[in-house]
N, C-alpha and C positions, 0 to 999 in steps of 0.2 A: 432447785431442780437443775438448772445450770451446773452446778460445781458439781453435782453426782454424775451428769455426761459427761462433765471433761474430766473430771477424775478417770473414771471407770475408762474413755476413752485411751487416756495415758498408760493407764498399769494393764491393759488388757494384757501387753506382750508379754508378762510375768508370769509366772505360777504361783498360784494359789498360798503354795507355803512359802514362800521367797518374802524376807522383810524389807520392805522396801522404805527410804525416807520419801516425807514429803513435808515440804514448808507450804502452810499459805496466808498472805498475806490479806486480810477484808482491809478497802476501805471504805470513808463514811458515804459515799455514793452508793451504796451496797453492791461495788465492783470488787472480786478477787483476784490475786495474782497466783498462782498456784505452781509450783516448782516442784518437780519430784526427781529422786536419786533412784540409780541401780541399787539393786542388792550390796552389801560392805564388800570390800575384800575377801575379807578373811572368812565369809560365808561362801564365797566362791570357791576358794582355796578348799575350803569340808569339804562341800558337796564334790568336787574333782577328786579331789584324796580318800574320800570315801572314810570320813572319820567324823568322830562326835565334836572332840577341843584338839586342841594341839600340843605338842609335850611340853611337858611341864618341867623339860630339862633342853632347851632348844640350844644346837650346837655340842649336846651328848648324846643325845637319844633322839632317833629318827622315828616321828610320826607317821611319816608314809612318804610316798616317792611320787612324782607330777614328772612330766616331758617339757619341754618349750613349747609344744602345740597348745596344750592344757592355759598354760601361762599367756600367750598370743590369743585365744579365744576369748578370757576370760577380760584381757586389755582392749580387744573391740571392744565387747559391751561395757567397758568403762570407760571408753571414748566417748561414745553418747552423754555422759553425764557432763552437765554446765561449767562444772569446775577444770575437766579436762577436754573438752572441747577444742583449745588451741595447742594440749601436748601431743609430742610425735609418741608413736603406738611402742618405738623403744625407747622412751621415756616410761611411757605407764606400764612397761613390760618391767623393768629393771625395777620401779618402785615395785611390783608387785613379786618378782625373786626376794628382793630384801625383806618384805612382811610374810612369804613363806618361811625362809631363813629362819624369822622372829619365832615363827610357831611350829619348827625344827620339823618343815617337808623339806625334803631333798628335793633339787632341782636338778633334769637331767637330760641329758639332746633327745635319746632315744631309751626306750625302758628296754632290760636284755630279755 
């Protein structure tokens, strides 16, 4: 019963269809450790772009077009997660241009 309140307490802040990871670890004390991630990247990346995948000719053909604001929102909430925790917000900005890039959204200051 425990691990369904802290679970359920953790992923409240998600949506529903948002896939979220989560590790957990039981040990033999029947204490668990439970660790949960944001949504991937590159689900954030759709949902902003408003697209199903991403082109499947990236660096020829443009999937769709995102702002730096789009990219800056998207790197808060992947602040929060364990692994980036101690990088700076233009760090996890710039990895996440480069996996746009990957999945051919154009990145752009301002939309015309």
């Amino acid at each position: 019963m425990a691990f369904c309140k802290d679970f359920n307490a953790r992923t409240q802040k998600y949506k529903s269809e948002a896939p979220i990871a989560a590790t957990v670890t039981v040990f033999k004390d029947n204490t668990f450790e439970l660790s949960v991630r944001s949504p991937s990247v590159t689900w954030f990346l759709k949902k902003a772009a408003g697209i199903d995948s991403g082109s499947g000719r990236a660096g020829h053909v443009v999937a769709s077009t995102l702002t730096l604001k789009h990219i800056y929102e998207i790197a808060k909430v992947k602040q929060a997660d364990p692994y980036c925790q101690y990088m700076s917000l233009e760090a996890i900005s710039k990895s996440i241009i480069g996996t746009a890039k990957s999945m051919g959204i154009k990145v752009e200051k301002e939309l015309d």
